[in-house]
C-alpha positions in Angstrom: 25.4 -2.8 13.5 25.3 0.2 11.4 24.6 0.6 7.9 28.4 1.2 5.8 27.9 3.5 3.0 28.4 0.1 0.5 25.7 -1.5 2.7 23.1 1.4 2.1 24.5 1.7 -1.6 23.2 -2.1 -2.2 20.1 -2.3 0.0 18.8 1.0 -2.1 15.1 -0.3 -0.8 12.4 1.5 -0.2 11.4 2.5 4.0 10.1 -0.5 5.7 6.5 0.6 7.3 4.6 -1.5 9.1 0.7 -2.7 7.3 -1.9 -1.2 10.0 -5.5 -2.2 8.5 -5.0 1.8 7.6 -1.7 0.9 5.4 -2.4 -2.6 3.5 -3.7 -5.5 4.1 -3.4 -7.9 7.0 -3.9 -12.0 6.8 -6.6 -13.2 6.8 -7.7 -14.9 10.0 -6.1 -18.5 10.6 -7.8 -21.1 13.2 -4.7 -21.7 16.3 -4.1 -25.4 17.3 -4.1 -26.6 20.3 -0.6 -26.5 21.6 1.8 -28.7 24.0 1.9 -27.0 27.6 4.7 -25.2 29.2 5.1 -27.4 32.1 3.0 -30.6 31.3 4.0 -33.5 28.5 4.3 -33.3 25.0 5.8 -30.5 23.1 -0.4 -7.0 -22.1 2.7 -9.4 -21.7 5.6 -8.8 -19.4 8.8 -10.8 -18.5 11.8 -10.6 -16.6 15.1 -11.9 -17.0 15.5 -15.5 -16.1 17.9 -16.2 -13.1 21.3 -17.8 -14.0 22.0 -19.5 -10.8 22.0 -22.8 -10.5 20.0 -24.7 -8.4 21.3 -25.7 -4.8 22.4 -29.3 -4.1 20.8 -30.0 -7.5 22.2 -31.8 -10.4 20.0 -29.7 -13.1 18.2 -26.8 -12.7 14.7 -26.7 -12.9 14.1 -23.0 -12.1 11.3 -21.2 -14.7 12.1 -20.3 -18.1 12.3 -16.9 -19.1 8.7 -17.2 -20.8 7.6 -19.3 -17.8 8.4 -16.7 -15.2 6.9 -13.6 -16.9 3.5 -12.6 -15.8 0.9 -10.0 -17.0 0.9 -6.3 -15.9 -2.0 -7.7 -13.8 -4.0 -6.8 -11.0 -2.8 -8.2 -7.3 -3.7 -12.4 -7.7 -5.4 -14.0 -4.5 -3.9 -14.1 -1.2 -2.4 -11.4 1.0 -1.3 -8.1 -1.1 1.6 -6.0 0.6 2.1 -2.4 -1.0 4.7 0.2 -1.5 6.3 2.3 1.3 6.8 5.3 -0.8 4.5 6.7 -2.9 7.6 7.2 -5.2 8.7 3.6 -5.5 5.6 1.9 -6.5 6.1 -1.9 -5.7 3.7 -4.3 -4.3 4.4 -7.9 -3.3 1.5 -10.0 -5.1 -0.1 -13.4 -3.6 2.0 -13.9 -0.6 2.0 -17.2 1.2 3.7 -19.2 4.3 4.1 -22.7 3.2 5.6 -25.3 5.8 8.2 -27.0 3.8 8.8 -30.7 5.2 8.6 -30.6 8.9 12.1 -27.8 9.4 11.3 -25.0 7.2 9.0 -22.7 5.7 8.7 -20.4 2.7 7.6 -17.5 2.0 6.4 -17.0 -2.1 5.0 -14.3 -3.7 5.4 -12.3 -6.7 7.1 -8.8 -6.9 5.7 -6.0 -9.3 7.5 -3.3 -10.5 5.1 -0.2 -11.1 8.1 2.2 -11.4 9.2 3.2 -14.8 12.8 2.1 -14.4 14.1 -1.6 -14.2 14.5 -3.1 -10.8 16.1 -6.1 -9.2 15.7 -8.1 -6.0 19.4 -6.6 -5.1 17.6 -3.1 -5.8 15.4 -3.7 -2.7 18.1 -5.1 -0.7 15.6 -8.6 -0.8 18.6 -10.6 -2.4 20.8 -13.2 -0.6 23.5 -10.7 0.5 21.7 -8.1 2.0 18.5 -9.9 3.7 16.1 -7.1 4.1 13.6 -9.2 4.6 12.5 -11.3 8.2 9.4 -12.9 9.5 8.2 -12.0 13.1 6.3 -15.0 15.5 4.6 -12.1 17.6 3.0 -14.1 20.3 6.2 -15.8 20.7 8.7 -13.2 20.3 11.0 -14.7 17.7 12.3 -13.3 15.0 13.4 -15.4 11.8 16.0 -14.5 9.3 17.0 -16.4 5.9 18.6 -19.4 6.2 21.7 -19.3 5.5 24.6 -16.8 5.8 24.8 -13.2 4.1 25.8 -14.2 0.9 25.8 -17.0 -2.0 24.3 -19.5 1.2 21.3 -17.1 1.6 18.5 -19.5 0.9 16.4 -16.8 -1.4 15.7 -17.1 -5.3 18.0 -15.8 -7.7 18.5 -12.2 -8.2 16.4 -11.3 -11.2 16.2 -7.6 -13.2 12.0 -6.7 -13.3 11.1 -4.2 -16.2 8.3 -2.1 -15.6 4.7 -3.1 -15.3 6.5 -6.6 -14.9 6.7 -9.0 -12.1 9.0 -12.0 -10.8 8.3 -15.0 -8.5 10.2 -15.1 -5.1 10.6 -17.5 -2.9 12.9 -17.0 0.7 13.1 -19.8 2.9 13.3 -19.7 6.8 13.4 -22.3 10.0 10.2 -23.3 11.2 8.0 -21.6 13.7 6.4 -24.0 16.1 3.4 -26.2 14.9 1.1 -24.4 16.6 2.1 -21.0 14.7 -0.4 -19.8 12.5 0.7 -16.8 11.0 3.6 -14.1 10.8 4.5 -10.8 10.4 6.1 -10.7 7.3 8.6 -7.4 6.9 10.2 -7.0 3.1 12.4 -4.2 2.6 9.8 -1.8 0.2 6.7 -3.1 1.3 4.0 -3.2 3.5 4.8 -5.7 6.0 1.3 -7.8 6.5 0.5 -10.4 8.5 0.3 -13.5 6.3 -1.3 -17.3 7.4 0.9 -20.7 7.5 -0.8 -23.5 5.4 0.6 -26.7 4.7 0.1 -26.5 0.9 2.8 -27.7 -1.5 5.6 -24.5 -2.6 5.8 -23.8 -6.1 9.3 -24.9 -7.3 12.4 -23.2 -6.8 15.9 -23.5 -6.2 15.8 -21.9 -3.5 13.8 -24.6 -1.6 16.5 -27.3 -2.0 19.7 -25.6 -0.6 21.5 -26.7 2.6 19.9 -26.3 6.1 22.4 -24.1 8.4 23.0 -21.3 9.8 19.3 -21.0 11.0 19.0 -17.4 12.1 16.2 -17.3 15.3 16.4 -15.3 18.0 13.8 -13.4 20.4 12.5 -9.7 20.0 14.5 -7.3 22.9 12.6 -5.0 23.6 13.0 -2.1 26.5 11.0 0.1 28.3 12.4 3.3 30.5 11.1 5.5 33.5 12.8 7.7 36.1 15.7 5.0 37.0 14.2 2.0 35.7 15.1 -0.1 32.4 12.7 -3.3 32.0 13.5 -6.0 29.6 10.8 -8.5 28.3 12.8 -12.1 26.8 9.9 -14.8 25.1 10.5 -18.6 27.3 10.2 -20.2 23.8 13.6 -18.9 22.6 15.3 -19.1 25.7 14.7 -22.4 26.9 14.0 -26.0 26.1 10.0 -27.4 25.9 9.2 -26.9 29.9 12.5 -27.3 30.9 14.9 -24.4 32.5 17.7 -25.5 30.8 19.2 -22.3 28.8 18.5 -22.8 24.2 21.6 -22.5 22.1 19.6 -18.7 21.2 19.5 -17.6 24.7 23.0 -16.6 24.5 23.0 -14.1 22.0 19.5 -13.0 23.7 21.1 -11.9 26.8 24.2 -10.6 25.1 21.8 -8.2 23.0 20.1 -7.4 26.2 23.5 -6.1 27.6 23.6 -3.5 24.8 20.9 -2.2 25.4 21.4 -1.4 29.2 22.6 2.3 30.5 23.3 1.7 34.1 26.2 0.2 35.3 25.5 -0.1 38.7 22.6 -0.3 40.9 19.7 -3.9 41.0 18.7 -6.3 38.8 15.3 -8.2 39.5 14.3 -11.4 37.1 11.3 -12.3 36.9 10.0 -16.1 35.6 6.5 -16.4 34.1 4.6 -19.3 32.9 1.1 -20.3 31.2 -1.6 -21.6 33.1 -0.9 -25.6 31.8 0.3 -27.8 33.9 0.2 -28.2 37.8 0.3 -24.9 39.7 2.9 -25.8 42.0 5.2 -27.1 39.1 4.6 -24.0 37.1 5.6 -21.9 40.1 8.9 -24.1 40.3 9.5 -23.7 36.7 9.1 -19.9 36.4 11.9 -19.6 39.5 14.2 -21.9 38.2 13.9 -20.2 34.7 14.3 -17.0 36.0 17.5 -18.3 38.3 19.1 -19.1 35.3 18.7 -15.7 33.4 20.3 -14.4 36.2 23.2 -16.6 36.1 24.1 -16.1 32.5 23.5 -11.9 33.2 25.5 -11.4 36.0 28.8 -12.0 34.4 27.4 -10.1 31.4 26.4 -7.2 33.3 29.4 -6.9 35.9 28.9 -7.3 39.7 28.0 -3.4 39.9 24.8 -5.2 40.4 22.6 -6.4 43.2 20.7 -9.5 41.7 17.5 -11.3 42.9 15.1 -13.7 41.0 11.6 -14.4 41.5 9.0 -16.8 39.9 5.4 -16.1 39.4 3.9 -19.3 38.1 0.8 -19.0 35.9 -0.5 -16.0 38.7 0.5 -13.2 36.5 -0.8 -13.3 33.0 -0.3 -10.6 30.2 -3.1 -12.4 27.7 -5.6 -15.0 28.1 -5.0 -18.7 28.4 -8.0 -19.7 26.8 -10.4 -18.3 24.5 -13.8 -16.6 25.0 -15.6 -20.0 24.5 -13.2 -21.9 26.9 -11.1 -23.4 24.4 -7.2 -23.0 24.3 -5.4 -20.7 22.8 -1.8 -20.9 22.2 -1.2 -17.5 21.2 -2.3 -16.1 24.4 -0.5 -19.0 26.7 2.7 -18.3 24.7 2.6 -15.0 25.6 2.3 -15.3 29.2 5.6 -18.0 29.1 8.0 -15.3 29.6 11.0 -13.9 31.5 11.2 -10.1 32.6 14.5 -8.4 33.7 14.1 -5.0 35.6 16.9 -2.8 36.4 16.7 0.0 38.6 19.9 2.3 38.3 21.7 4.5 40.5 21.0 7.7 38.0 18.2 8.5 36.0 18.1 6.9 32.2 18.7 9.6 30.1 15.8 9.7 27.3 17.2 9.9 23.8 18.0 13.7 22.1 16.1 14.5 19.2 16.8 17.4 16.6 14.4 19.5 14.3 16.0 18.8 10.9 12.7 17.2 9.5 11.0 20.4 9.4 13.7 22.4 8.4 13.7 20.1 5.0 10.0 21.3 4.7 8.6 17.9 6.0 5.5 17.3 6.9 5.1 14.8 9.7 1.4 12.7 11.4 0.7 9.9 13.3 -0.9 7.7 11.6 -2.1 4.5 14.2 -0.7 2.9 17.3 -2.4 -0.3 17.5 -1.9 -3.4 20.2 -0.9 -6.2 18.4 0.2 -9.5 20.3 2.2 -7.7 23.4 3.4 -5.3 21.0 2.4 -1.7 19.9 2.5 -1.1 15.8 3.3 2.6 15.1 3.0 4.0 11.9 3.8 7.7 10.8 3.2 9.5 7.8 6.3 11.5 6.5 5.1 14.2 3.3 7.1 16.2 1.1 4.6 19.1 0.0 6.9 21.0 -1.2 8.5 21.4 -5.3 11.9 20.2 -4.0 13.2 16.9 -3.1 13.9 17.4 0.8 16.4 15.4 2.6 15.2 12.7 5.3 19.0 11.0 6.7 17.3 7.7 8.6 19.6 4.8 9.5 18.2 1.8 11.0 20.8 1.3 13.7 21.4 2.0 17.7 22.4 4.9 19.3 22.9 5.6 22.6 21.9 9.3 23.1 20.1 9.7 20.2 17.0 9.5 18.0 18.5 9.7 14.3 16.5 11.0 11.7 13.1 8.8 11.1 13.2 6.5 13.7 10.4 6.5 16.8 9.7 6.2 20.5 6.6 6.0 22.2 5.9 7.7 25.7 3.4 6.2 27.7 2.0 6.8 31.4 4.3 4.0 32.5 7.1 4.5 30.3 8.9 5.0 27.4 8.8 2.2 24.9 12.0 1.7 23.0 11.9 -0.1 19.6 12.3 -3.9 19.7 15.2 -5.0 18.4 15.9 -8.7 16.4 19.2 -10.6 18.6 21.0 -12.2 15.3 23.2 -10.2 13.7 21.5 -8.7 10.2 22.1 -5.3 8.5 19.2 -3.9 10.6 19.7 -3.4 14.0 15.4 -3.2 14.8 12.3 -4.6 13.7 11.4 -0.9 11.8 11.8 1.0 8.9 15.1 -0.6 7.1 16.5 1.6 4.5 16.9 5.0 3.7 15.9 4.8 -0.2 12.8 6.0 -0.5 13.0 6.8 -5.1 14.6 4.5 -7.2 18.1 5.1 -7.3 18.4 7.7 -4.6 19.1 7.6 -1.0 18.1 10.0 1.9 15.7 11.9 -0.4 11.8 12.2 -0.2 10.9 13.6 -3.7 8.9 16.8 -4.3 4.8 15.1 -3.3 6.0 11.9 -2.2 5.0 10.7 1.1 7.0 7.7 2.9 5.2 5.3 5.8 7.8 5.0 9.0 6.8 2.5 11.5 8.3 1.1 14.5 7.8 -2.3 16.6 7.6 -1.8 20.1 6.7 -3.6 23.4 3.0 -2.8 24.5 2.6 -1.2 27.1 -0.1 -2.2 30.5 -3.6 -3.3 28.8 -5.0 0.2 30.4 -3.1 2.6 28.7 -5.2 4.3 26.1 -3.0 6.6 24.5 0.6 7.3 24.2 2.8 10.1 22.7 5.2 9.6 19.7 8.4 10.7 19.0 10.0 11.1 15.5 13.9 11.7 15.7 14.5 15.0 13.8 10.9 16.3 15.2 11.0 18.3 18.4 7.0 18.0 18.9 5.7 14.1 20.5 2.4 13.6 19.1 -0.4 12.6 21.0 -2.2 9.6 19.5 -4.8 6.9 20.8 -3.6 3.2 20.3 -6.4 0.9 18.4 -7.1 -2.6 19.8 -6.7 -5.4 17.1 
């Protein structure tokens, strides 16, 4: 949904950009378990200002004192490091950590620095319980996971807190559990680096936040569409749609295809779905499993998408993987297998899809504009860009992260490949973002829309990869009439 003025008012974060090994750091490597089968059995001193919430569901409040939560104008602690977006709002997330909380939930902790010289808040960054800038991304899998809780007082996050300068504050947001065999996530904070952080089974530090009610869990898959001549394809993950090896349709599957309906031009022409399953399990069950799966996909589209439509389903069994099943030494991997579980609707219109109009006001503001990486990343394609403001003037750079039809708005990316044009991938649940990309439009403290005079801002953009051969691709930066040709970087 778009961004109201109030909404961009609050969020007043920095861009969102996406940590290439370029940009910031990425997790460290985490072993994968083995994993139950698609079709087989099984499944100087600083401080900050001490929050005045009380604790969840908890009959006193044991959330740090104000001396106990202050913390050193240090250097970054251990762990994963994610830093600023703009090189004029100087923040850095310190330490962060996944940390499986009892067997439904996990947490993400870390500490937030404030290297600007003016006092900042969690609200500031639009990381607070109302706003929810902040989600973790299963890649393999293709789920997307938002706070717990509701926009609001039931947004399971820590306490709003003011950070002065050269000051930091502990955070800790809580989300539904990824599967067991989940390693690591992309984690995306509105003003940071989004990094790719390990899952450990340690115990949390304490904090309210861990202890408030479990509902509203907000998972859904990554949609995600690619376009050429008359085409639209659609990639939807199995393990949000459906039960453990079973074609019966999960509660998220619903708001899965409903998202996939906005995203579709055509309004007339044929629809192909296509069911795909790992290599576990019996061949000839997988085969019946991908065509049952893929039969009912079609079932809940049809209605959605209007009987302009010529419909057929088809399943695949294991025969068409997109990753590898196992791993180099023969072993399993999970990452790869879930993957390959996966449902793909193509739709092949009566007209041509129209690609999206873009505009030339970047330049005009005097801004400077590069590529910075495309790299393959799980299925998906990580595109970062470099936005600079040479110039002695603050120039104007008007990005909203929200759909349009017709258009590219100011900041936000495409990527043209041989096969296609990939679209940015967008999250199903309804949050103040409308795509896993750059969030906000505050790229200073305080100001909105601006890139000050020598600042330069990281854009990014998530986006389904395209066919394992395709060794370069061309991106496109709404308000920037040129694509630029890049090479895309195996992880």
């Amino acid at each position: 949904m778009p961004m109201t003025d109030m909404t961009r008012s609050v969020a007043c974060g920095a861009a969102l950009v996406l940590a290439l090994s370029a940009c910031g750091a990425l997790g460290r490597p985490a072993q994968s378990s083995a994993s139950d089968s698609d079709s087989g059995s099984g499944s100087g001193s600083g401080s900050v200002k001490a929050p005045d919430a009380p604790a969840r569901d908890q009959p006193e409040d044991h959330s740090p004192t104000h001396e106990e939560s202050s913390s050193q104008p240090e250097s970054p602690s251990e762990g994963v490091v994610a830093g600023p977006t703009s090189s004029a709002l100087p923040v850095e997330g310190r330490n962060l950590r996944l940390v499986r909380s009892g067997e439904n939930e996990l947490a993400l902790q870390f500490e937030l620095f404030n290297g600007t010289d003016d006092e900042i808040s969690l609200g500031t960054l639009g990381l607070d319980s109302r706003e929810q800038l902040i989600t973790l991304v299963d890649l393999p899998r293709g789920t997307a996971y938002g706070l717990i809780g509701s926009s609001g007082p039931d947004g399971r996050i820590s306490a709003d807190v003011d950070i002065e300068p050269g000051r930091s504050a502990p955070v800790t947001a809580v989300f539904a559990a990824p599967p067991k065999e989940a390693t690591e996530m992309l984690v995306v904070l509105n003003g940071l680096l989004p990094v790719t952080v390990p899952i450990t089974d340690a115990e949390p530090a304490d904090d309210p936040a861990l202890r408030g009610p479990h509902n509203k869990l907000q998972v859904g898959p990554l949609v995600c569409r690619t376009t050429g001549g008359r085409r639209e394809a659609f990639r939807l993950p199995s393990d949000v749609l459906f039960e453990f090896g079973s074609s019966k349709l999960s509660p998220s599957a619903k708001s899965a295809i409903e998202a996939l309906r906005g995203r579709v031009s055509a309004s007339s022409g044929s629809v192909t779905v296509d069911g795909h399953t790992d290599a576990i399990g019996g061949t000839s069950d997988n085969q019946t499993l991908s065509q049952e799966r893929a039969a009912a996909v079609s079932q809940v589209l049809r209605p959605s998408l209007g009987d302009g439509f010529a419909y057929r389903t088809k399943g695949h069994g294991e025969g068409e993987p997109v990753a590898p099943n196992t791993k180099p030494d023969g072993s399993d991997d999970p990452d790869g297998r879930a993957q390959n579980r996966r449902v793909e609707v193509q739709i092949d219109s009566d007209t041509t899809v129209p690609a999206p109009e873009t505009g030339t006001d970047l330049t005009d503001a005097g801004l400077q504009v590069r590529v910075e990486s495309v790299r393959r990343l799980s299925g998906y394609l990580l595109a970062s860009v470099k936005v600079t403001n040479p110039g002695s003037q603050a120039a104007s750079l008007e990005y909203e992260n929200h759909f349009t039809p017709k258009e590219l708005t100011s900041g936000q990316l495409s990527i043209a490949a041989r096969n296609g044009r990939q679209e940015l991938c967008g999250f199903a649940e309804p949050t103040y973002f409308d795509f896993v990309g750059t969030m906000s439009a505050s790229f200073a403290p305080g100001k909105l829309d601006t890139v000050p005079a020598g600042a330069e801002v990281t854009l990014w953009g998530l986006f389904p990869a395209p066919s394992a051969d395709v060794t370069s691709v061309k991106v496109q930066i709404g308000g920037y009439d040129q694509a630029l040709p890049t090479e895309v970087v195996a992880s």
